[in-house]
VOGU-564638 format. One record per residue (C-alpha): x, y, z; residue number from 1. Coordinates in pm, 1 decimal, padded with zeros to 6 digits. Layout:
# residues N
<atom <X Y Z> NUM>
...
//
This chain:
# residues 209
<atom <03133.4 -02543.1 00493.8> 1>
<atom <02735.0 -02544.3 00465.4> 2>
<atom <02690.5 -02546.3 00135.2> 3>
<atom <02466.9 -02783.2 -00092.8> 4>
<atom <02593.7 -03054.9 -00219.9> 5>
<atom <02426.9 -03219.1 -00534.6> 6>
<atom <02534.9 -03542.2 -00739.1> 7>
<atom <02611.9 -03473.6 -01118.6> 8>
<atom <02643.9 -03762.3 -01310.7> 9>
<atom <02659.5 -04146.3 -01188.0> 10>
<atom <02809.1 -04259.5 -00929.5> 11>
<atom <03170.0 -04291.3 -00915.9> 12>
<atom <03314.0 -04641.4 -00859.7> 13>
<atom <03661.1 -04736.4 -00918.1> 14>
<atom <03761.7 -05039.6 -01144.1> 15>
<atom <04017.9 -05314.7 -01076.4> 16>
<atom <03930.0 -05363.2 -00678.5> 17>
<atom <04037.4 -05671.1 -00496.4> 18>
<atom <03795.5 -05783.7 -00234.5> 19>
<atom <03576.1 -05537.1 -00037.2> 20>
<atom <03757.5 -05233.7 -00114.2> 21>
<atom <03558.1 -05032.5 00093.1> 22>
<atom <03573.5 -04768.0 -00174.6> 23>
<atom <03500.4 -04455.9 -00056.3> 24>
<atom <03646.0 -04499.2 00284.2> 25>
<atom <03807.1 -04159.0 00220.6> 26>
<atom <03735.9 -03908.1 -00061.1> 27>
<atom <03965.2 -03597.0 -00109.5> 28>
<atom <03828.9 -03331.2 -00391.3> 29>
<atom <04002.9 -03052.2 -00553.6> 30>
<atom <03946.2 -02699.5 -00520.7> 31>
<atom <03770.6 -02649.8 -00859.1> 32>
<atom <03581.5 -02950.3 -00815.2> 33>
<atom <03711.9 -03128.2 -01098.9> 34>
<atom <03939.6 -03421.9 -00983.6> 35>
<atom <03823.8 -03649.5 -00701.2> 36>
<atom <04036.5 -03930.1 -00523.1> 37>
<atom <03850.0 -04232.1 -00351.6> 38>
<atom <04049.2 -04386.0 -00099.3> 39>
<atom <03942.3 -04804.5 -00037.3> 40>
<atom <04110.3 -04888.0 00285.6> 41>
<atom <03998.7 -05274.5 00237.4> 42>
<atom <04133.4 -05314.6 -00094.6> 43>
<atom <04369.9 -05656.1 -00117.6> 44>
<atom <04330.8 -05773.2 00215.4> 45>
<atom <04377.1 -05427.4 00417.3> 46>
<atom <04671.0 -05314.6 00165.4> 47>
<atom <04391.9 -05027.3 00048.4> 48>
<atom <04399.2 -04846.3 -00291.3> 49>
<atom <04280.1 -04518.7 -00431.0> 50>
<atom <04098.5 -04419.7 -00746.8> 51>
<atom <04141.4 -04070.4 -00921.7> 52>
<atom <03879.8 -03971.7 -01124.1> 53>
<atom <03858.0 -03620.6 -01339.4> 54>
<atom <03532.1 -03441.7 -01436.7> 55>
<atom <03426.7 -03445.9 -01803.6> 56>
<atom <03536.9 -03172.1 -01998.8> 57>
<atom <03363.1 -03007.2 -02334.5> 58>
<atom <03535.4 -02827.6 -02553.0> 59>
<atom <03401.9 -02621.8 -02889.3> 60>
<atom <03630.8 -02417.2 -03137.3> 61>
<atom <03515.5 -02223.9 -03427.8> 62>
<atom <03384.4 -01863.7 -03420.4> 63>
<atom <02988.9 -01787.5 -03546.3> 64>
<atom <02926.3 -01492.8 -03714.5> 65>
<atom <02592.3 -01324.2 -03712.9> 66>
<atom <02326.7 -01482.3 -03935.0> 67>
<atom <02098.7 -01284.1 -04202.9> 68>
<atom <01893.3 -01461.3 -04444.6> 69>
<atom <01493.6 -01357.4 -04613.6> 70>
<atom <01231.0 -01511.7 -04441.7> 71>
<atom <01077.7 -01869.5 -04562.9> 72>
<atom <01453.0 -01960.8 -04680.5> 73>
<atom <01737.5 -02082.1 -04473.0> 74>
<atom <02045.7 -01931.5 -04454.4> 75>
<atom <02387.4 -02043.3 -04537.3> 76>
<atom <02528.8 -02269.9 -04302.5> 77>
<atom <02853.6 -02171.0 -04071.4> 78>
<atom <03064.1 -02450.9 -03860.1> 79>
<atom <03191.5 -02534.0 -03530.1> 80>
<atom <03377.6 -02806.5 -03379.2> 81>
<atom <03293.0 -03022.8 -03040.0> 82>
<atom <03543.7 -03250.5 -02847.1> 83>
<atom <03513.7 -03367.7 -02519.1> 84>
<atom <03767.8 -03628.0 -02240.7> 85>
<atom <03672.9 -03772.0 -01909.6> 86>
<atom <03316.3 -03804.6 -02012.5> 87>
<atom <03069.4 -04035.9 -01874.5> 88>
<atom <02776.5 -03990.3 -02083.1> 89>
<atom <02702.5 -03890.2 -02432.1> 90>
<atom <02692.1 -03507.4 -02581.2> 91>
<atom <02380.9 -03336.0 -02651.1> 92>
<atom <02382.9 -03045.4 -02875.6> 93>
<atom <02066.7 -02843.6 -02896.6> 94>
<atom <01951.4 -02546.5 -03141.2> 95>
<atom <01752.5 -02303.0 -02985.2> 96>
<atom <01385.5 -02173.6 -03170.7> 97>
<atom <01476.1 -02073.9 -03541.3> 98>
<atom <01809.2 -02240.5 -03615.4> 99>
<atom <01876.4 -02608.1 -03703.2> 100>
<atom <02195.1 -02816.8 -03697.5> 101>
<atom <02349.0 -03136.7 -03901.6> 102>
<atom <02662.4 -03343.3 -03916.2> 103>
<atom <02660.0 -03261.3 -04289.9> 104>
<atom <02648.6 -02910.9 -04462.8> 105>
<atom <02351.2 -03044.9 -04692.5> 106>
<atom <02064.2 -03237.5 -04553.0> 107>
<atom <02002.1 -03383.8 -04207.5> 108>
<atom <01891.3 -03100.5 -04016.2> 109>
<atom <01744.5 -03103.3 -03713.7> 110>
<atom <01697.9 -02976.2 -03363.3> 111>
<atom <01915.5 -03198.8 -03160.4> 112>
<atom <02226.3 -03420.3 -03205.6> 113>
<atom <02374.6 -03694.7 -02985.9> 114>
<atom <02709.4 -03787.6 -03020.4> 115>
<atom <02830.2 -04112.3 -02868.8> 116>
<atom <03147.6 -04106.3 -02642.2> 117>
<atom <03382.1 -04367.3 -02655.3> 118>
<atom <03587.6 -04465.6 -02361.4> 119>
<atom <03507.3 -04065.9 -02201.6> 120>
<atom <03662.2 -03928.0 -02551.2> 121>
<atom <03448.0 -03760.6 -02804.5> 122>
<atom <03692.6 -03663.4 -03109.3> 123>
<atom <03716.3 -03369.3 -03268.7> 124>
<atom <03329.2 -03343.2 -03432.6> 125>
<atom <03228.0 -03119.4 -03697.3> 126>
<atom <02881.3 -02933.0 -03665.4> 127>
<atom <02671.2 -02734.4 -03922.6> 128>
<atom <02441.8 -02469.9 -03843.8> 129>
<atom <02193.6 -02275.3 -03990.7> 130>
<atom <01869.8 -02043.8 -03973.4> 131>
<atom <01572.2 -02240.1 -04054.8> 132>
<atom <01323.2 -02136.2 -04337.2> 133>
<atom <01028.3 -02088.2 -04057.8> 134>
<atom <01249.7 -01852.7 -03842.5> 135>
<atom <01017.1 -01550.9 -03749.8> 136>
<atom <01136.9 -01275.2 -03908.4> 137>
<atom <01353.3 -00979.0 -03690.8> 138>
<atom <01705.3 -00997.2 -03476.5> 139>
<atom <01768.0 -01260.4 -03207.4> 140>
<atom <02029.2 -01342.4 -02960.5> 141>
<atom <02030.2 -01763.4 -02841.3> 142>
<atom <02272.9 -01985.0 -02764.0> 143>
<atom <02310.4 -02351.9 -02828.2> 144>
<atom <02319.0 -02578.2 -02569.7> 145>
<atom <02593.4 -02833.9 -02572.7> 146>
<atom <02606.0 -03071.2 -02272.7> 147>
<atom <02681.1 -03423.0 -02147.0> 148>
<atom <02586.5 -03535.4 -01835.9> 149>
<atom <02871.0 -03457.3 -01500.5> 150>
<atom <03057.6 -03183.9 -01744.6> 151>
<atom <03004.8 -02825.1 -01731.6> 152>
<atom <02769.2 -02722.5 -01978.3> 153>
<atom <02831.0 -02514.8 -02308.4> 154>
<atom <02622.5 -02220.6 -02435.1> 155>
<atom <02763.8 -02081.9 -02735.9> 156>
<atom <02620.1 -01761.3 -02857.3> 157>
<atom <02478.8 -01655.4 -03219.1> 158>
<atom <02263.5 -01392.6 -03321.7> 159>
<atom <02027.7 -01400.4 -03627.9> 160>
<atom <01873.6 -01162.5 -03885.7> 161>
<atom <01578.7 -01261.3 -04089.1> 162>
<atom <01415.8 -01037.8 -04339.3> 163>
<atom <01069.3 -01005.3 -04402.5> 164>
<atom <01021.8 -01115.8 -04765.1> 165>
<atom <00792.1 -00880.2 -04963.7> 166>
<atom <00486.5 -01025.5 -05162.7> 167>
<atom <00507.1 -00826.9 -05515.9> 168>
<atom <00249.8 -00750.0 -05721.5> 169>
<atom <00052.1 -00503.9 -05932.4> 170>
<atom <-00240.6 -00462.1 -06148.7> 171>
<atom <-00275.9 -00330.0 -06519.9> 172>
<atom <-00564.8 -00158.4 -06639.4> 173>
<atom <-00600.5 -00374.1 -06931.9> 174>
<atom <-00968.8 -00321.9 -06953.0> 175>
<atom <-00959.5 00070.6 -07065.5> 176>
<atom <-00644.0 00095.4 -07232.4> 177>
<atom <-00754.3 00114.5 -07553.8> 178>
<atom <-00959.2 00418.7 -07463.2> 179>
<atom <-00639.1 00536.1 -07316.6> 180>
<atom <-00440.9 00614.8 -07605.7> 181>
<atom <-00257.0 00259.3 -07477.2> 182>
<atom <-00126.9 00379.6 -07197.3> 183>
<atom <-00076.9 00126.1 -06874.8> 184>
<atom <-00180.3 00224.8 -06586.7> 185>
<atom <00077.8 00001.9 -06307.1> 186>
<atom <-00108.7 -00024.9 -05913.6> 187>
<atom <00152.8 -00142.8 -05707.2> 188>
<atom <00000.9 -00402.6 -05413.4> 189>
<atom <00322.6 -00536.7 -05290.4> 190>
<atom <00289.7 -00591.5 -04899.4> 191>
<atom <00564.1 -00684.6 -04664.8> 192>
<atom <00496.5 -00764.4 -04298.1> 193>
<atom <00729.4 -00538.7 -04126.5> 194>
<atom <01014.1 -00264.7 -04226.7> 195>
<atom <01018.9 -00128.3 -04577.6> 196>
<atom <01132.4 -00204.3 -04912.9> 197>
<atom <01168.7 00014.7 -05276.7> 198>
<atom <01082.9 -00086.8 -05603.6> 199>
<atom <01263.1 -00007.9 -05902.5> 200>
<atom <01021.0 00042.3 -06220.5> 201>
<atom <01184.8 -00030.3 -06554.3> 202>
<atom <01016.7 -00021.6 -06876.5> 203>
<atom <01056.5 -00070.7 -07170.6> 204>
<atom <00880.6 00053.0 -07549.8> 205>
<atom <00727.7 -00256.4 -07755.1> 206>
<atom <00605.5 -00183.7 -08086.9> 207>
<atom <00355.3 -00418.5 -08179.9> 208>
<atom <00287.1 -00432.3 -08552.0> 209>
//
């Protein structure tokens, strides 16, 4: 056909030729795209050879439920899992504006992770997430990006709700309240930046001798 052909990842060169292979003599690629075979018709003296190789493959596993936390405090943190085969270059994970991630549920947050693949495997990896304490407050939809050079890249979705958190106060008229028959006089000047909120005033008698 005439479509546009791009290279993803290094290039791909077979190991264990003898002589000038002439690797890439003939290349035969799957329909998907995901398994190539590299003919060398001068490999051993004329004998040839081929080389298969198979695209990188990530895989995640865990399910992420929608995040709510109050504003200026991170949330609780939620898992998922990354593994990955036939790589040929290291996984980066990426949280989007708001969230961080760590290898450990306590500490070590950040905003990106490599992991280092090992022979094209990645084992099964355990990731913590969470809402950061300066996550603007109101509902979001992001994805993190999870994604290692020559594999298809992963965006797994999660949604966040952060709540405005309410600066309470309130004044006493302290001054007058002897004139007052000692009666308080409350001013509420609690403030929040957006929605509402509803305060609950409970008093009590004190009997001062």
């Amino acid at each position: 056909g005439n479509g546009i052909w791009s290279q993803q990842g290094n290039k791909l060169v077979g190991s264990g030729a003898v002589g000038g292979a002439g690797q890439g003599a003939s290349v035969s690629i799957s329909a998907n795209g995901n398994t190539a075979i590299v003919g060398g018709s001068g490999d051993n003296n004329g004998v040839g050879a081929a080389w298969i190789f198979s695209r990188g493959k990530l895989l995640s596993y865990g399910v992420l439920m929608p995040f709510t936390n109050c504003f200026g405090i991170p949330s609780s943190y939620q898992s998922f899992t990354i593994s990955g085969q036939n790589l040929t270059s290291n996984v980066v994970i990426t949280s989007p504006n708001g969230f961080e991630i760590s290898r450990f549920p306590i500490g070590g947050y950040t905003s990106v992770i490599t992991l280092n693949q090992s022979g094209g495997f990645l084992n099964d990896t355990l990731i913590y997430l969470r809402v950061s304490s300066s996550a603007l407050a109101g509902n979001y939809l992001s994805n993190i990006v999870i994604a290692s050079l020559g594999s298809d890249t992963i965006y797994l979705p999660i949604t966040r709700t952060v709540n405005p958190s309410p600066i309470v106060g309130f004044t006493i008229n302290s001054s007058t309240q002897c004139l007052n028959n000692n009666n308080f006089i409350f001013s509420d000047t609690t403030k929040i930046s957006s929605g509402t909120f509803t305060n609950l005033w409970n008093f009590g008698s004190i009997l001062m001798d």
